[in-house]
C-alpha atoms as an extended CHARMM CRD file, in Angstrom:
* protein
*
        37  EXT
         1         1  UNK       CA             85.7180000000      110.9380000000      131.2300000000  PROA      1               0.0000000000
         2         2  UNK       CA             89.1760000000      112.3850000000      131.6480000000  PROA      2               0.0000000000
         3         3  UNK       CA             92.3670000000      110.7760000000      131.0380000000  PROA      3               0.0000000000
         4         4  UNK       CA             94.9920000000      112.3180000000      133.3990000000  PROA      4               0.0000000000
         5         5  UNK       CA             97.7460000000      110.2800000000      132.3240000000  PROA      5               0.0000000000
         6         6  UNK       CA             97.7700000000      111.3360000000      128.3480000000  PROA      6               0.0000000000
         7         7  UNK       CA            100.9520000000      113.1170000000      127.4360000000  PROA      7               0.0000000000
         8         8  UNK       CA            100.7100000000      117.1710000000      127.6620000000  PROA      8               0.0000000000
         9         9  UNK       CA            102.1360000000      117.8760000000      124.4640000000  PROA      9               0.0000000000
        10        10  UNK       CA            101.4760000000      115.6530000000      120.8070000000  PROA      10              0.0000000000
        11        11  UNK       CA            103.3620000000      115.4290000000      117.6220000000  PROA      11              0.0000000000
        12        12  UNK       CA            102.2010000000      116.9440000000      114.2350000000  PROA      12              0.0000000000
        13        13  UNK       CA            103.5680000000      117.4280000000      111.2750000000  PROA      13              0.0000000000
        14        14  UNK       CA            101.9360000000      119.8230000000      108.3870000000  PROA      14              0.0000000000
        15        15  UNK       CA            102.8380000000      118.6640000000      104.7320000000  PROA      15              0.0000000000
        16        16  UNK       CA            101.8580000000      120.7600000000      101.3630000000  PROA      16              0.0000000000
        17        17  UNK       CA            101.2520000000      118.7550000000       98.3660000000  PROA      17              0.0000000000
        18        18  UNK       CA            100.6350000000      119.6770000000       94.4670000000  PROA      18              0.0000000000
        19        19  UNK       CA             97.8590000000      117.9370000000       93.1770000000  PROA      19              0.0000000000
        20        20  UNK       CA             97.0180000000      118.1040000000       89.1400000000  PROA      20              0.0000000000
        21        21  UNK       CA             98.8750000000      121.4830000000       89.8000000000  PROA      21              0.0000000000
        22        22  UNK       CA             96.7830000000      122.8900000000       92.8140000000  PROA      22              0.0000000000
        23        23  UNK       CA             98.1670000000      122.6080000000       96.5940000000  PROA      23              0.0000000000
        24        24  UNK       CA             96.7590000000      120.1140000000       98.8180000000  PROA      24              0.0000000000
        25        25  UNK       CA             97.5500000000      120.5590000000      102.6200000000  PROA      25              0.0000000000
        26        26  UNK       CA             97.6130000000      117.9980000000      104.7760000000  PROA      26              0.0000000000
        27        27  UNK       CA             97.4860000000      118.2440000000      108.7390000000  PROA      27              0.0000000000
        28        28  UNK       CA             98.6710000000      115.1910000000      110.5360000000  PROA      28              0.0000000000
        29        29  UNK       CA             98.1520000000      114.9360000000      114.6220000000  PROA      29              0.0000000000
        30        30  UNK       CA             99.3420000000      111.8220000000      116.2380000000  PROA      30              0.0000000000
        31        31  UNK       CA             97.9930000000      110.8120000000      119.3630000000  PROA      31              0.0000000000
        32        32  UNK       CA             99.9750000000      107.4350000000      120.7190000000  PROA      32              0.0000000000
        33        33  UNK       CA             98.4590000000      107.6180000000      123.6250000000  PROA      33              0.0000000000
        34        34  UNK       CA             94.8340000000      107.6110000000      122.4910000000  PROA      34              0.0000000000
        35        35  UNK       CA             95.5610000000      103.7810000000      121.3330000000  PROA      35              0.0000000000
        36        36  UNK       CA             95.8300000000      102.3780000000      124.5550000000  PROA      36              0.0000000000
        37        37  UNK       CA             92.0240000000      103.3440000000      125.4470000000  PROA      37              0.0000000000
């Protein structure tokens, strides 16, 4: 199935942590569109 009306271009963000002293990075995509299917 394609979805020809889903935005060209998405948000992310890409965050780096320290966890118990040891980096943790975290990717974060968000898709708005993808919620109205």
């Amino acid at each position: 199935k394609q979805y020809s009306d889903l935005p060209k271009a998405v948000w992310a963000r890409r965050t780096l942590y320290q966890l118990k002293g040891h980096p943790l990075l975290v990717n974060e995509v968000f898709l708005p569109a993808l919620l109205n299917f």
